[in-house]
py3Dmol code that shows the C-alpha trace and the ligand (Angstrom):
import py3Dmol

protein = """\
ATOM      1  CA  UNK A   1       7.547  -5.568  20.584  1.00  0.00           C
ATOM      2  CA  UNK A   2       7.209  -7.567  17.936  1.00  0.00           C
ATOM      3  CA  UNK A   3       8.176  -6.456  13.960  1.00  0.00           C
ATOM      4  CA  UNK A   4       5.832  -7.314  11.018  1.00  0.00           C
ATOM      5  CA  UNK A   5       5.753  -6.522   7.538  1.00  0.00           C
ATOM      6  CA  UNK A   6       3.258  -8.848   6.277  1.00  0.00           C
ATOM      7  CA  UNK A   7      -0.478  -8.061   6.654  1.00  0.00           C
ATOM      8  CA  UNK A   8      -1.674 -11.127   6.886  1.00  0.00           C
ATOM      9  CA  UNK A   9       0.820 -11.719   9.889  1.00  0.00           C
ATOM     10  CA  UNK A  10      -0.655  -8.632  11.425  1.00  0.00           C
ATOM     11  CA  UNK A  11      -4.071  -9.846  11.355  1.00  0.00           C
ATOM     12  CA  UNK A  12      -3.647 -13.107  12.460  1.00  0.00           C
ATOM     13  CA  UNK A  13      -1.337 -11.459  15.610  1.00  0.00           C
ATOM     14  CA  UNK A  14      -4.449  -9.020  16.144  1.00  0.00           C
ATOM     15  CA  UNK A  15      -7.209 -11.846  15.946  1.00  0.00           C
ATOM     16  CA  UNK A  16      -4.668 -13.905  18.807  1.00  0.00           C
ATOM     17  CA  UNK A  17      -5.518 -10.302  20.907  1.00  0.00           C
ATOM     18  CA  UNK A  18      -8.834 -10.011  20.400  1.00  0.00           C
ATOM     19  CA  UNK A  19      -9.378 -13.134  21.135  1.00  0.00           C
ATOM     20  CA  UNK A  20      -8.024 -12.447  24.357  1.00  0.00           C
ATOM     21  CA  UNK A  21      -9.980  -9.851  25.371  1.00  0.00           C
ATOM     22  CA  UNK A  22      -7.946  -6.718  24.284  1.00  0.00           C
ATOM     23  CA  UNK A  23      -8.707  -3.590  22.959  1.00  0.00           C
ATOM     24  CA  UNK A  24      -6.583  -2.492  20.009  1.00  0.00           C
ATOM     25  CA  UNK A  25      -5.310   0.465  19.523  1.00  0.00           C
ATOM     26  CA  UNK A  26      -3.637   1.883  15.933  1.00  0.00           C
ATOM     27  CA  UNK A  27      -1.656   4.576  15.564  1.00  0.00           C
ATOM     28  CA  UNK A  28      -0.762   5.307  11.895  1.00  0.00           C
ATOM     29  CA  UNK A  29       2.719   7.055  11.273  1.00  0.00           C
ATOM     30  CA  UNK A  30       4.857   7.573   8.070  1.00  0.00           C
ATOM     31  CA  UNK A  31       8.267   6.795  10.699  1.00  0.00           C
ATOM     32  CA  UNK A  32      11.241   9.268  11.416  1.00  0.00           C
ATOM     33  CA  UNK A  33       9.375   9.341  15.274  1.00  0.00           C
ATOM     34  CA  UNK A  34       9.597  12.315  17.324  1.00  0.00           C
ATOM     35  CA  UNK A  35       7.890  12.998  20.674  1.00  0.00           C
ATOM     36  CA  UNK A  36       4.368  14.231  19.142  1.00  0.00           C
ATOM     37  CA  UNK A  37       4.179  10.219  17.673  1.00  0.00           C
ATOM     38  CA  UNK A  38       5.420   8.770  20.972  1.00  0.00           C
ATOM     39  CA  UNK A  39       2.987  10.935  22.608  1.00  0.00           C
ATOM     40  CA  UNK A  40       0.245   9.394  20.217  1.00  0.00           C
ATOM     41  CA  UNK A  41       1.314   5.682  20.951  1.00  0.00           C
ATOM     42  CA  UNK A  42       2.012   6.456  24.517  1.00  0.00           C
ATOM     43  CA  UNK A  43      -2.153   7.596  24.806  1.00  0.00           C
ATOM     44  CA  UNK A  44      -2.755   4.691  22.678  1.00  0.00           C
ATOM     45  CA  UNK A  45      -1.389   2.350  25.775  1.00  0.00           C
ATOM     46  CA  UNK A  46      -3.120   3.903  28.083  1.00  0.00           C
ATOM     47  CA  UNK A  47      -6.195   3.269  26.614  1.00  0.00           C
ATOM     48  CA  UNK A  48      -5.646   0.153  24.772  1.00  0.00           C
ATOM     49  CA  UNK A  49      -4.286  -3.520  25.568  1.00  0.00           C
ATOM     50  CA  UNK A  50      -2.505  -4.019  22.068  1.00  0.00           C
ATOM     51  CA  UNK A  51      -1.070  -1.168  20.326  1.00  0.00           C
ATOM     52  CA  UNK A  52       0.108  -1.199  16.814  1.00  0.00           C
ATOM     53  CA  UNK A  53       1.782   1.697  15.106  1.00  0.00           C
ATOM     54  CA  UNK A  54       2.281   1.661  11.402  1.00  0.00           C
ATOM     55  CA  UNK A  55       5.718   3.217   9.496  1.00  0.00           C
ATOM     56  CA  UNK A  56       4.927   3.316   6.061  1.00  0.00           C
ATOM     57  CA  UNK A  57       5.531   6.438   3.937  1.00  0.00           C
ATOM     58  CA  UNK A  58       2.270   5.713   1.646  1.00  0.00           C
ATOM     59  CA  UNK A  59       3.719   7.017  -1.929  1.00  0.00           C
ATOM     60  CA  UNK A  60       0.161   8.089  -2.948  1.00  0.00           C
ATOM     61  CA  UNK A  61       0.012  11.281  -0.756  1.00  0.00           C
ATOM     62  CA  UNK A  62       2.751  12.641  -2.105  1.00  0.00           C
ATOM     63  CA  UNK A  63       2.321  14.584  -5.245  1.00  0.00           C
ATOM     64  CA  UNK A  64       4.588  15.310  -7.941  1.00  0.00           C
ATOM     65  CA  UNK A  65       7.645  16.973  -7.319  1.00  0.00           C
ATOM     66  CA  UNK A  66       6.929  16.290  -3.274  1.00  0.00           C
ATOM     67  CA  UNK A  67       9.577  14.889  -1.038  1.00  0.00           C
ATOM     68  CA  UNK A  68       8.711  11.265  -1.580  1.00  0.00           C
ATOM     69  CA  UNK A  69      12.284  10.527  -2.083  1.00  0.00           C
ATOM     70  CA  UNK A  70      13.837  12.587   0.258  1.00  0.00           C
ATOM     71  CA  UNK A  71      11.447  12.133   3.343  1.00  0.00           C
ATOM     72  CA  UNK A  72      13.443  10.798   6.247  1.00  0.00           C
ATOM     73  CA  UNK A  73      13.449   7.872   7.316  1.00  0.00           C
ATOM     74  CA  UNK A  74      15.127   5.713  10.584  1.00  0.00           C
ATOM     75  CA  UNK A  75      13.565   2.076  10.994  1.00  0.00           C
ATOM     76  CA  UNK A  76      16.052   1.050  13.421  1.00  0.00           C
ATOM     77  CA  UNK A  77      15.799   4.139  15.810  1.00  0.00           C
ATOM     78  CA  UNK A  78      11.656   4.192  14.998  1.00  0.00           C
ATOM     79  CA  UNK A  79      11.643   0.624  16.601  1.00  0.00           C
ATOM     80  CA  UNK A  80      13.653   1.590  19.759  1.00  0.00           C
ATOM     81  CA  UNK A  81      11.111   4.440  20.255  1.00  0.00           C
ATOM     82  CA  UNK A  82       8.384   2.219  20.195  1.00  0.00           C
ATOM     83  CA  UNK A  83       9.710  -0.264  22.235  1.00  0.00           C
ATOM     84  CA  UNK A  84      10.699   2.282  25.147  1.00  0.00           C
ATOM     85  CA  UNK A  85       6.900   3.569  24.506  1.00  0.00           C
ATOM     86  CA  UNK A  86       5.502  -0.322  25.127  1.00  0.00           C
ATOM     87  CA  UNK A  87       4.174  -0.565  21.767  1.00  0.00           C
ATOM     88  CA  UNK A  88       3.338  -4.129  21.111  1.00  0.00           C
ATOM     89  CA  UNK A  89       3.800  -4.405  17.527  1.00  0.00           C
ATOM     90  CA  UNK A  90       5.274  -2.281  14.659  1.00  0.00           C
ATOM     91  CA  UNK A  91       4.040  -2.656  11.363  1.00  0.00           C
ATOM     92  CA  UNK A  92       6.173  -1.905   8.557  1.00  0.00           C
ATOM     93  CA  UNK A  93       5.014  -2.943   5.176  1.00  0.00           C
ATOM     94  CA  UNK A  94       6.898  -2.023   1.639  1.00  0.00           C
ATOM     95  CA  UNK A  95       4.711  -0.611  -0.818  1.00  0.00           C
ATOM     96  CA  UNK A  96       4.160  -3.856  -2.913  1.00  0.00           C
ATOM     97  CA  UNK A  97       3.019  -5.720   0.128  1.00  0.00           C
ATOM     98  CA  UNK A  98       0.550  -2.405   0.586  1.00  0.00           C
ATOM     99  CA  UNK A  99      -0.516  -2.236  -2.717  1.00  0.00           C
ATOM    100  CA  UNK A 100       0.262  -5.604  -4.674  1.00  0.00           C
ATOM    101  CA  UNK A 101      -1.855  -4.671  -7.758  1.00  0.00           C
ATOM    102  CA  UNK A 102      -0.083  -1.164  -8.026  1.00  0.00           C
ATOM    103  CA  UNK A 103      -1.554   2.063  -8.009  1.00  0.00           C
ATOM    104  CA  UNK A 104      -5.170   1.027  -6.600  1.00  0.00           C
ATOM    105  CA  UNK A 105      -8.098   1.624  -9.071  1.00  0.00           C
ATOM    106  CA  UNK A 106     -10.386   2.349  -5.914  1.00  0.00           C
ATOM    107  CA  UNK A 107     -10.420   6.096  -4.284  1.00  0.00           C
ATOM    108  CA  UNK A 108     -11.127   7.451  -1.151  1.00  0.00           C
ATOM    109  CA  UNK A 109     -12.441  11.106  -1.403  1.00  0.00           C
ATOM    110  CA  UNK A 110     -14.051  13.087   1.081  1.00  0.00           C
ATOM    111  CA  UNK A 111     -15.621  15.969  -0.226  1.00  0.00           C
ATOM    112  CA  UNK A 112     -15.802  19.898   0.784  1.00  0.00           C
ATOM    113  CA  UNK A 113     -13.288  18.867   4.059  1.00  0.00           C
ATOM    114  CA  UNK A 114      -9.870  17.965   1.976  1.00  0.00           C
ATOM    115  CA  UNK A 115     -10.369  20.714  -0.839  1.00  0.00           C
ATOM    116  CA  UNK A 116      -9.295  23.734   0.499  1.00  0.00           C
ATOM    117  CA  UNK A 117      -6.144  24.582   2.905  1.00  0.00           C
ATOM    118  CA  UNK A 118      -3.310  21.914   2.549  1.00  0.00           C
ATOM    119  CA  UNK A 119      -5.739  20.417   0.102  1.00  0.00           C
ATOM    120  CA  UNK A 120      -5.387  23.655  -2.255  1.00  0.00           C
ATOM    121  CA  UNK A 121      -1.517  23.608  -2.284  1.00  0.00           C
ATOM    122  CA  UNK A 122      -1.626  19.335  -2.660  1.00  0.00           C
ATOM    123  CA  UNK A 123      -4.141  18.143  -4.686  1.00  0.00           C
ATOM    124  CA  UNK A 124      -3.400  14.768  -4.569  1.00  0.00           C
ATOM    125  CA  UNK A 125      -2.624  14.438  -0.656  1.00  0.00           C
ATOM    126  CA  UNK A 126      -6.011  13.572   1.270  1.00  0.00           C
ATOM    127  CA  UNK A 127      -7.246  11.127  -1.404  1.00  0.00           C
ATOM    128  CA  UNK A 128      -3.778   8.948  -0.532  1.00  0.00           C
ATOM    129  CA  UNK A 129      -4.025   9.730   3.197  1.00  0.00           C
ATOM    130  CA  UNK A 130      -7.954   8.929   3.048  1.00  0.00           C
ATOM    131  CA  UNK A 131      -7.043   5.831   1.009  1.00  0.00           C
ATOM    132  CA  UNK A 132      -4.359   4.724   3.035  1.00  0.00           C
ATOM    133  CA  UNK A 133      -5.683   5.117   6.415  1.00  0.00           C
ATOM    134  CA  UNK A 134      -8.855   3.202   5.152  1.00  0.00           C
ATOM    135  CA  UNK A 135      -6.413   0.516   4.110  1.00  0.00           C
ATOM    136  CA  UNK A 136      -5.401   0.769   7.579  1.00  0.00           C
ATOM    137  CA  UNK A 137      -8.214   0.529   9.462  1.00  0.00           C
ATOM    138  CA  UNK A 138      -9.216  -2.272   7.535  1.00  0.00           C
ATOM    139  CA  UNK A 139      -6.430  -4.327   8.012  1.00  0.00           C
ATOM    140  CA  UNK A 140      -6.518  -3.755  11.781  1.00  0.00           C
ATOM    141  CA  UNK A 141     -10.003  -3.341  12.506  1.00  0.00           C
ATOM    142  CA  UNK A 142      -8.692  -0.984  15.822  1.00  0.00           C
ATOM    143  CA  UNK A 143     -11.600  -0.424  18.515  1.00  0.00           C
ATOM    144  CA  UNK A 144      -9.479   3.233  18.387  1.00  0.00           C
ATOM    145  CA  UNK A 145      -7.434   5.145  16.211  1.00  0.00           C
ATOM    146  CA  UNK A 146      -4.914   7.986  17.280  1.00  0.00           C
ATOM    147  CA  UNK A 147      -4.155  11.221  14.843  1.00  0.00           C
ATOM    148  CA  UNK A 148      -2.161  14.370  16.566  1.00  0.00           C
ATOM    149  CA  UNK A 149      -4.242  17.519  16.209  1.00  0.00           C
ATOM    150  CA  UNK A 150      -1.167  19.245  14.732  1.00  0.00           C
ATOM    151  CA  UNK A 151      -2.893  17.798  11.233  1.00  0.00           C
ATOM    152  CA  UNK A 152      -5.952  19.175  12.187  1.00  0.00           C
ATOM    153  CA  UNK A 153      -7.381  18.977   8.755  1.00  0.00           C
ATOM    154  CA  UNK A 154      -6.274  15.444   8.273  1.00  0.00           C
ATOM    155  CA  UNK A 155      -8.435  14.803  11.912  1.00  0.00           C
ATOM    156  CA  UNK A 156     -11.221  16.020  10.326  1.00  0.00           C
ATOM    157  CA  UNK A 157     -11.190  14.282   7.223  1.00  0.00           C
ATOM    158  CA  UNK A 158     -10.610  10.888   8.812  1.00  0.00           C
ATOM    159  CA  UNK A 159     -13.388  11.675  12.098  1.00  0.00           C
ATOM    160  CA  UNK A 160     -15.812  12.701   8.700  1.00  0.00           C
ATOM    161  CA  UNK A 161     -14.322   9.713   6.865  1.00  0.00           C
ATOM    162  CA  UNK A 162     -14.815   7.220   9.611  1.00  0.00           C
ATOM    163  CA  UNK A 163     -18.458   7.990  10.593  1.00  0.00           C
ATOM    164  CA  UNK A 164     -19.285   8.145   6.985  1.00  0.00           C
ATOM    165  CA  UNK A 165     -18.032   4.219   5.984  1.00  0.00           C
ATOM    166  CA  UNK A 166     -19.061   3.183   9.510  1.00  0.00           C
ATOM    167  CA  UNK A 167     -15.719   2.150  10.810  1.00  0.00           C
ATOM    168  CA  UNK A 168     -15.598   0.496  14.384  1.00  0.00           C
ATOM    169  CA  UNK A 169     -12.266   2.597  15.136  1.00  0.00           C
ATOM    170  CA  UNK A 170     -13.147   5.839  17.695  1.00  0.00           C
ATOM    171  CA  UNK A 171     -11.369   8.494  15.779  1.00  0.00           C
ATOM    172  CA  UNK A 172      -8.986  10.151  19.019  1.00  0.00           C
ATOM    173  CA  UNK A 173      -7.335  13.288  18.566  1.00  0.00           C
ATOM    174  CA  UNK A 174      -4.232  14.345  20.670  1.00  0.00           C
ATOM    175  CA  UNK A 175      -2.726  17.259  21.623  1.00  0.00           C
ATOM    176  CA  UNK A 176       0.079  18.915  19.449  1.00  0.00           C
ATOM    177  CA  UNK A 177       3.441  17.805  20.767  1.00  0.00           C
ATOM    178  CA  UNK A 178       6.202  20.953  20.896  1.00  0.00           C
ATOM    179  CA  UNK A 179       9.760  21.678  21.089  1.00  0.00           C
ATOM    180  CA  UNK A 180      10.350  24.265  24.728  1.00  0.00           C
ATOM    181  CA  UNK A 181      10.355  27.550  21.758  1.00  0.00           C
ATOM    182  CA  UNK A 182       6.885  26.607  20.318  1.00  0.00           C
ATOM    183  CA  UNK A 183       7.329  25.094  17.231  1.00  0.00           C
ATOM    184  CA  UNK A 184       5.505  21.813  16.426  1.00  0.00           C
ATOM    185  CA  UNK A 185       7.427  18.285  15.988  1.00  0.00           C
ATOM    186  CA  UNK A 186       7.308  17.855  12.780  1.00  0.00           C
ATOM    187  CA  UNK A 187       9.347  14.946  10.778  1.00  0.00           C
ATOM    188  CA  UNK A 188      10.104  17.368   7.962  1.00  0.00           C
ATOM    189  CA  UNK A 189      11.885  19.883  10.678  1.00  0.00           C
ATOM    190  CA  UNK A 190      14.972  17.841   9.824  1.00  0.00           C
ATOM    191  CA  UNK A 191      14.771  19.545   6.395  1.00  0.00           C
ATOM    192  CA  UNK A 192      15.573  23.354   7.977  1.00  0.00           C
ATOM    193  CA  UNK A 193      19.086  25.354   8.153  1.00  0.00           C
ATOM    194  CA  UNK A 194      19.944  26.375  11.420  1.00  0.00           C
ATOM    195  CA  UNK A 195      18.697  30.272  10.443  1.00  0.00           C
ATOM    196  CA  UNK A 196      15.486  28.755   9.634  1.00  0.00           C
ATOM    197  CA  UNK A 197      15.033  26.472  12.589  1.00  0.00           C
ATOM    198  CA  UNK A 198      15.518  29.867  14.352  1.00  0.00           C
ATOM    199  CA  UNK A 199      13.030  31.434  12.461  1.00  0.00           C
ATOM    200  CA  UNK A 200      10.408  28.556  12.743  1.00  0.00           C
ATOM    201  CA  UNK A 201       8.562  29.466  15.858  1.00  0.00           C
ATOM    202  CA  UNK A 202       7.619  32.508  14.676  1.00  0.00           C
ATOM    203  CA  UNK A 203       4.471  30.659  13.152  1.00  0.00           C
ATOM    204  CA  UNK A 204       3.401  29.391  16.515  1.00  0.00           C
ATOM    205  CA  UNK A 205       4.034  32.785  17.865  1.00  0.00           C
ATOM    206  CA  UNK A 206       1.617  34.422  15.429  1.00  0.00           C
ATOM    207  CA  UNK A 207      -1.245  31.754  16.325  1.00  0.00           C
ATOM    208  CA  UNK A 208      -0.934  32.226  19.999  1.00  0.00           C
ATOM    209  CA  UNK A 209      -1.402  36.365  18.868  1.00  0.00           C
ATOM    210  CA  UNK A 210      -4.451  35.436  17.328  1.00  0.00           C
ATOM    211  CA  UNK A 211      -5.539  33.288  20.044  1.00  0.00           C
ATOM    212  CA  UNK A 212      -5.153  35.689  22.482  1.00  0.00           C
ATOM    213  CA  UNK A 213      -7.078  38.298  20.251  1.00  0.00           C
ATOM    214  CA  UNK A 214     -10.068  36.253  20.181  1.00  0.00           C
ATOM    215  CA  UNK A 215      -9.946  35.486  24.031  1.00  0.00           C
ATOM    216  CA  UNK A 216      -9.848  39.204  24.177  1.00  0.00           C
ATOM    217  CA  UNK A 217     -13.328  39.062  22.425  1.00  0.00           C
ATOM    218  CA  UNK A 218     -12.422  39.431  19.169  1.00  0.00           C
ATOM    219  CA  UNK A 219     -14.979  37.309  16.891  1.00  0.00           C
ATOM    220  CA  UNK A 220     -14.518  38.343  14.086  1.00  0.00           C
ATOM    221  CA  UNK A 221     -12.341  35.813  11.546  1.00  0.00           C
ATOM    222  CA  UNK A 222     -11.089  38.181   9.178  1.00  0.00           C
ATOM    223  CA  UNK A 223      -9.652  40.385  11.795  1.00  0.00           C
ATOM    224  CA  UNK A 224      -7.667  37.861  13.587  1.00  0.00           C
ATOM    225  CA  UNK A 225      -6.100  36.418  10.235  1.00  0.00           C
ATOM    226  CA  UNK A 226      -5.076  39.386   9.289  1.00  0.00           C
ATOM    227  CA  UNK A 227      -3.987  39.582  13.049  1.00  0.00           C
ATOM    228  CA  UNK A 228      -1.377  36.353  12.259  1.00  0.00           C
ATOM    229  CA  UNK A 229      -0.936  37.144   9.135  1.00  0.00           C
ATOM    230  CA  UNK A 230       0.564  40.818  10.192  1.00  0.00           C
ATOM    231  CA  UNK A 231       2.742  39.163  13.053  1.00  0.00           C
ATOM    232  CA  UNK A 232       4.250  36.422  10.451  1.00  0.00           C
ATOM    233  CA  UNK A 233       5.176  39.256   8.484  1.00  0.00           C
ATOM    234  CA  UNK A 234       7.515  40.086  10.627  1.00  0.00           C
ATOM    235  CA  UNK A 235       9.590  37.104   9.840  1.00  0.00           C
ATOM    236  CA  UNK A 236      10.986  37.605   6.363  1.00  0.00           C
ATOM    237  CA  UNK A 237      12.271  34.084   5.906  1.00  0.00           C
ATOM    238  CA  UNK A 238       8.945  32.739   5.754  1.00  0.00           C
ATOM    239  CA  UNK A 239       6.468  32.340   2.391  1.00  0.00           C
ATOM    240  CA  UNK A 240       3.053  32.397   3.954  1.00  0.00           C
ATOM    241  CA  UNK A 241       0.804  29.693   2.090  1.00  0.00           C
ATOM    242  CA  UNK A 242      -2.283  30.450   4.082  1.00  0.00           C
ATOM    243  CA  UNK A 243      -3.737  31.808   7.379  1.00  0.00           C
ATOM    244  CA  UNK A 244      -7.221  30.492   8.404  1.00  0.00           C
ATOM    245  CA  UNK A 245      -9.558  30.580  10.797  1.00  0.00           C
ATOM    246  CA  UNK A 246     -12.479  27.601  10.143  1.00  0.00           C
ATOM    247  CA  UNK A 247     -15.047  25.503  12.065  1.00  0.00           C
ATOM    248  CA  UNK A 248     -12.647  22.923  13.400  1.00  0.00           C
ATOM    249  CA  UNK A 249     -14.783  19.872  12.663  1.00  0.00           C
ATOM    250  CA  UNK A 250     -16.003  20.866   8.717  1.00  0.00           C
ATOM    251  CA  UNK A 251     -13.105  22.830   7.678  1.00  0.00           C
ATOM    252  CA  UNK A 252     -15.731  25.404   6.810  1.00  0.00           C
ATOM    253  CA  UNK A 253     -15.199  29.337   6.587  1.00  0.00           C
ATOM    254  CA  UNK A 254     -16.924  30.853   9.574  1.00  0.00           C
ATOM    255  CA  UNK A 255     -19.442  34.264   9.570  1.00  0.00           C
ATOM    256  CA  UNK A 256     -18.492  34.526  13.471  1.00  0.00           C
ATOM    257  CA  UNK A 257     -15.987  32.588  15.690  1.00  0.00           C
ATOM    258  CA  UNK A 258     -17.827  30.171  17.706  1.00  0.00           C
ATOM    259  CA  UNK A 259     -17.694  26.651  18.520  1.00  0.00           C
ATOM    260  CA  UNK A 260     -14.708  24.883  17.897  1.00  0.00           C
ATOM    261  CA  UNK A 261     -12.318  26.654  15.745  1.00  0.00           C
ATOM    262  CA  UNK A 262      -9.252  25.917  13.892  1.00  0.00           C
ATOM    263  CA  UNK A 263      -6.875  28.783  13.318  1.00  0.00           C
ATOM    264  CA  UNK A 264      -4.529  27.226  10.898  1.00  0.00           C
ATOM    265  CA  UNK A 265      -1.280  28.528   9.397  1.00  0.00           C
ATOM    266  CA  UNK A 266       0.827  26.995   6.319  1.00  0.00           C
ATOM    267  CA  UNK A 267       3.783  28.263   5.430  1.00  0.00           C
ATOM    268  CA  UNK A 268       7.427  27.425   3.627  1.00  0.00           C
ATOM    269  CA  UNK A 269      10.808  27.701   5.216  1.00  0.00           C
ATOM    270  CA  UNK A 270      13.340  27.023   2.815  1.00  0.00           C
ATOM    271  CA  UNK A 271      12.875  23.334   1.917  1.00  0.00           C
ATOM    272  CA  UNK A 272      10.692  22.573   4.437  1.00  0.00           C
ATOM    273  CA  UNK A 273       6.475  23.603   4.423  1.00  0.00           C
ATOM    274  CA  UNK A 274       5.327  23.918   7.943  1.00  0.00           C
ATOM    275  CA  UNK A 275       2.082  23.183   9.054  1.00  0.00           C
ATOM    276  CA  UNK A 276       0.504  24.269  12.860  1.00  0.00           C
ATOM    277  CA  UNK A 277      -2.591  25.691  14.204  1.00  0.00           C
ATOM    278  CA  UNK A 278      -4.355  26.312  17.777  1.00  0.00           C
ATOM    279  CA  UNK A 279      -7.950  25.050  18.253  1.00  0.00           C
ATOM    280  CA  UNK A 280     -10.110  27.639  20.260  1.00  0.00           C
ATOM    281  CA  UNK A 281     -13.228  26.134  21.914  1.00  0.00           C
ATOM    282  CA  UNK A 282     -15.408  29.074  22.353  1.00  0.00           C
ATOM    283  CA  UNK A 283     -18.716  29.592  24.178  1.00  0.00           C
ATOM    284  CA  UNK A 284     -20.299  32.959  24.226  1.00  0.00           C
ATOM    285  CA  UNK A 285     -17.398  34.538  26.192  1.00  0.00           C
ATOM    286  CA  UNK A 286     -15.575  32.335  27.372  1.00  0.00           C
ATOM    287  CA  UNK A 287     -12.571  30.532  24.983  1.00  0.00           C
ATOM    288  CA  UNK A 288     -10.479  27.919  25.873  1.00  0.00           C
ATOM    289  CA  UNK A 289      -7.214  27.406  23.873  1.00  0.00           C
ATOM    290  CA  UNK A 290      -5.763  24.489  22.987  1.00  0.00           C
ATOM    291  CA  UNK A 291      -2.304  24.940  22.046  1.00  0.00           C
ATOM    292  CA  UNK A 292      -0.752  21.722  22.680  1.00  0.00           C
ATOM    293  CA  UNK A 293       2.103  20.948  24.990  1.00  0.00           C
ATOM    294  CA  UNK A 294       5.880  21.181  25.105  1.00  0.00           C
ATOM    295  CA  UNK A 295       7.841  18.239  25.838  1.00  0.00           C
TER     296      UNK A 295
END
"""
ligand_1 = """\
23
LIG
P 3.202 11.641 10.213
O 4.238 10.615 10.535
O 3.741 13.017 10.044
O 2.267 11.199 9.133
O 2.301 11.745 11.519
C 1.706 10.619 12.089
C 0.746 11.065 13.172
O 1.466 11.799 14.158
C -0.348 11.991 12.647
O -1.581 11.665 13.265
C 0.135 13.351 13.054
O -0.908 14.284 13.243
C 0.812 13.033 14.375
N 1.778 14.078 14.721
C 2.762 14.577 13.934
N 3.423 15.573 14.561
C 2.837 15.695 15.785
C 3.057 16.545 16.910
N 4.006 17.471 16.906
N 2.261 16.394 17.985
C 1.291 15.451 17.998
N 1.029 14.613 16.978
C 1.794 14.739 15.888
"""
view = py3Dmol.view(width=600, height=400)
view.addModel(protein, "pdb")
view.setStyle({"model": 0}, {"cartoon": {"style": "trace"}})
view.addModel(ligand_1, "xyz")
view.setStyle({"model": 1}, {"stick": {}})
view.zoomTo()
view.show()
């Protein structure tokens, strides 16, 4: 695997590919990997030739007072991951090399998706993710583009995002990666005390109550959040930012569950605030869950 920090290095490494024939693949990361990324980068090499992942933890997502400073970070063991995946190249720029005229004068909003949910508690978060990952995709140029559904409002954002600038990249979602109790990989897990890494799962365990609610033929949305939102109650260590059920695609309130659905949970655990969700695919009667996978 080969390391570059330089974009022009990048591109000229990329152009050697595609002039070879490949198919790239990009798979955008802010480092500190854990098996949901690997997963992501694994897919990505299945389905691709030459497979770039990006570390960078883009300082424009964050938002005052956010963990900026104190995100983890591991370059060294990021690398070795990447390697074992067979990752072709890593790309690790600095933030000057990203953004060598300083904060950029040009923004990347998507409207009605990034507003509400995780875009209600950080205002400033999906205009540096939409930015970045534009930045990205631009730079690379990737025929596809790999985002874990455990950010399923990011996915959305960047699926709406890419159709809407008419990026080559096919936006591919993949499963949410999980630890054998339930709860999601997350980077920021290294941020909980052992008595809240106990009490973490307890968020997955509420979705999968609401999923099973709705498989019961519940369609109602109100009824199942209140559904999670009564089982997370149950866990007093947690501070419950929101509970959702929306149209997995627009991020849109629903009258009725149907059609692919995000139920969506936010929530703070000590330092740390947890995101997960299930996505329900439902069809008159029948609904399929997609929970993710344990590793
Ligand atoms: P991050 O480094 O947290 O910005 O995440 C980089 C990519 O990995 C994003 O597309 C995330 O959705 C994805 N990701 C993070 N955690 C998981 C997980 N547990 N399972 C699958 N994908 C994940």
């Amino acid at each position: 695997m080969e390391r570059i920090a330089k974009v022009a290095v990048l591109r000229r490494r990329i152009d050697v590919a595609r002039r070879e024939g490949a198919r790239v693949g990009l798979v955008p990361t802010m480092g500190y990997l854990h098996a949901g990324h690997v997963a992501l980068v694994r897919r990505a090499c299945a389905e691709c030739d030459f497979v770039v992942a990006s570390v960078f933890v883009n300082p424009f997502q964050f938002g005052e007072g956010e963990d900026l400073d104190s995100y983890p970070r591991d370059l060294e063991g990021d690398a070795a991951k990447l390697e074992t995946a067979g990752c072709h190249a890593l790309f690790c720029p600095d933030a000057e090399e990203m953004y060598p005229e300083g904060r950029p004068l040009t923004h990347v909003h998507v409207d009605v998706i990034g507003d509400d949910l995780c875009g209600a508690a950080r205002p400033v978060h999906f205009d540096g993710v939409a930015l970045v990952v534009t930045k990205l995709l631009a730079i690379c140029e990737p025929d596809a583009a790999y985002f874990g559904r455990k950010d399923g409002q990011q996915l959305a954002l960047v699926r709406r995002m890419a159709t809407d600038l008419s990026f080559r990249a096919e936006i591919v979602g993949c499963p949410t990666v999980r630890e054998a109790d339930g709860l999601a990989l997350s980077s920021r897990n290294a941020y909980l005390a052992p008595a809240d890494r106990e009490a973490a799962p307890a968020i997955f365990g509420a979705l999968r109550v609401g999923a099973q609610l709705v498989t019961a033929g519940e369609r109602e949305p109100r009824v199942v959040v209140e559904k999670i939102r009564s089982v997370l109650a149950d866990e007093p260590r947690l501070d419950v930012e929101y509970v959702e059920a929306r149209d997995a695609r627009t991020i849109q309130p629903l009258a009725r569950l149907d059609g692919e659905v995000l139920l969506a949970v936010a929530a703070r655990l000590g330092p740390a605030r947890l995101i997960d969700n299930v996505v329900l695919r439902i069809d008159g009667d029948s609904v399929e869950v997609e929970a993710g996978e344990i590793t």
